[in-house]
C-alpha angles and dihedrals in degrees: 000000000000114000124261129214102235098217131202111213109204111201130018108221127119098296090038094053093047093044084050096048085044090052095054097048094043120103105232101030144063137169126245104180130028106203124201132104095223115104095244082058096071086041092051080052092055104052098050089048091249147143122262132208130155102215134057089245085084089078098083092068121123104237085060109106096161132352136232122216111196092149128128103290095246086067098054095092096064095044102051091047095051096046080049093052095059085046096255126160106239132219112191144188135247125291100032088213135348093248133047097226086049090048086052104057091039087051096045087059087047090056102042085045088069089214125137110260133179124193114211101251095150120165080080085077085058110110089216101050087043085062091053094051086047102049086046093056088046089057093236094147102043112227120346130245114163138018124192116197115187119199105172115175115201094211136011127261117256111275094248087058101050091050089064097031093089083231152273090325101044097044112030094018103052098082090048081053106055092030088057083050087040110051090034096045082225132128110230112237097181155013145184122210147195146148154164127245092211122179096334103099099187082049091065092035091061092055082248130120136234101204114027135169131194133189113199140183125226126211094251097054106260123116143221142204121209121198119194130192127182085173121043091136088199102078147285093325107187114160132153123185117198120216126205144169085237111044134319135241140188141201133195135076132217103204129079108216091019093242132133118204112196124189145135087297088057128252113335123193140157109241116231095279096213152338096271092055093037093048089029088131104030088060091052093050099043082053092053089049100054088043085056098037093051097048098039090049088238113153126254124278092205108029128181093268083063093053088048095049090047096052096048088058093049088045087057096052092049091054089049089050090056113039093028098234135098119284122203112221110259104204 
């Protein structure tokens, strides 16, 4: 019988829940522990035929192999140290910490513990996405020169979340970010940010935006434009469009089921609901692959340094945003 990465999964939210079910059904993986002190917690648990505890103490237990972090983003610190400290590989959600001083210092300790950690940079896993980096390697574009990534939220965030999310750039922003280092192969010097609060009061209460827009320049030369949305209304809107010297190419799709309906009232479709319908398969995937990754001692796809660059980017175009000037990056 092949061997299976016993996983436990720490917090059972929305993204903790759908790591845990992808773990279970995937073929090299299963969890152990479900960790969380909220009463679905312990249900979650029991239906996957799992362990429950409420504390991170939990995580020295002997039927851990790796561990799993889906918790707020606030949390993350605590719980990666402490996966670290019983010598646990560590998956992680997006973004590593709020803050960028606060990302340093967590990913300096990733780094000196030597364990294998993934930070949770999905939409790689896209196969979408995966056919744009490729295409990009292989030179199929020529030299890049711009680069338009789209992250469009039907709906805000509760207010108790955004207090704690670092903003517009860090939360929403941070998969536009590493997706714009990822498919150039280029490192981001600059940026220049602004944005608009809109009908959201708690939004401009929190200093935060609901719309927000950032040009920034790469390394290399080329240049991107990233639009943000807290507020499309009309559903879960993420689009990028690659520009070369030798062709384009764009990837992203509105409609879920990709189905147009067309009669005497016009053209009807129903938008893409969310980011777990829209990345179903891409968060699967990226779960296999840790699984695989872990057990067969190959080395991370989306390692700490990524969550830090990331997150330096994201902490510039805050500061544009709100000085109104350029920021350079600060890695």
């Amino acid at each position: 019988m092949e061997l299976r990465l016993r996983v436990a999964v720490v917090g059972a939210g929305r993204m903790g829940r759908r790591h845990a079910e992808n773990l279970c059904a995937g073929p090299r993986s299963a969890v152990s522990w479900i960790v969380d002190p909220a009463p679905e917690a312990a249900a979650l648990a029991q239906r996957l035929g799992a362990h429950w505890a409420p504390g991170l103490e939990v995580l020295t237990a002997a039927d851990i192999d790796a561990v799993v972090i889906a918790t707020p983003s606030p949390l993350h610190a605590a719980a990666v140290e402490t996966a670290l400290e019983a010598g646990h590989p560590v998956f992680c959600e997006k973004p590593l910490l709020p803050g960028l001083e606060a990302t340093r210092t967590l990913a300096a300790r990733i780094e000196a513990s030597g364990r294998y950690f993934q930070i949770g940079f999905m939409r790689r896993y896209d196969p979408a996405y995966a056919e744009a980096r490729r295409a990009v390697a292989a030179g199929e574009l020529g030299n890049l020169r711009h680069l338009l990534l789209i992250s469009r939220d039907a709906l805000p965030p509760p207010e108790a979340y955004l207090a704690v999310s670092g903003g517009i750039f860090t939360d929403l922003g941070i998969h536009d970010i590493d997706l714009l280092r990822w498919l150039s192969g280029d490192e981001i010097v600059s940026a220049t940010a602004q944005g608009t609060v809109g009908e959201t009061a708690y939004i401009g209460a929190l200093g935060d935006a609901e719309e927000a827009q950032a040009l920034v320049r790469l390394r290399g030369g080329a240049c991107a434009s990233l639009l943000l949305s807290r507020t499309s209304l009309y559903g879960y809107d993420i689009r990028t469009e690659l520009w070369g010297t030798a062709g384009s190419l764009c990837v992203g799709y509105l409609r879920e089921p990709a189905v147009e309906r067309r009669d005497r009232g016009g053209l009807h479709a129903r938008a893409v609901p969310g980011f777990l319908e829209r990345f179903a398969l891409a968060y699967r995937l990226e779960m296999e692959d840790f699984a695989a990754r872990v057990l067969e001692g190959r080395p991370s796809p989306a390692t700490a340094a990524d969550a830090l660059a990331a997150a330096a980017v994201a902490e510039a175009c805050s500061r544009s945003f709100a000085s109104g000037q350029p920021a350079r990056v600060e890695a």
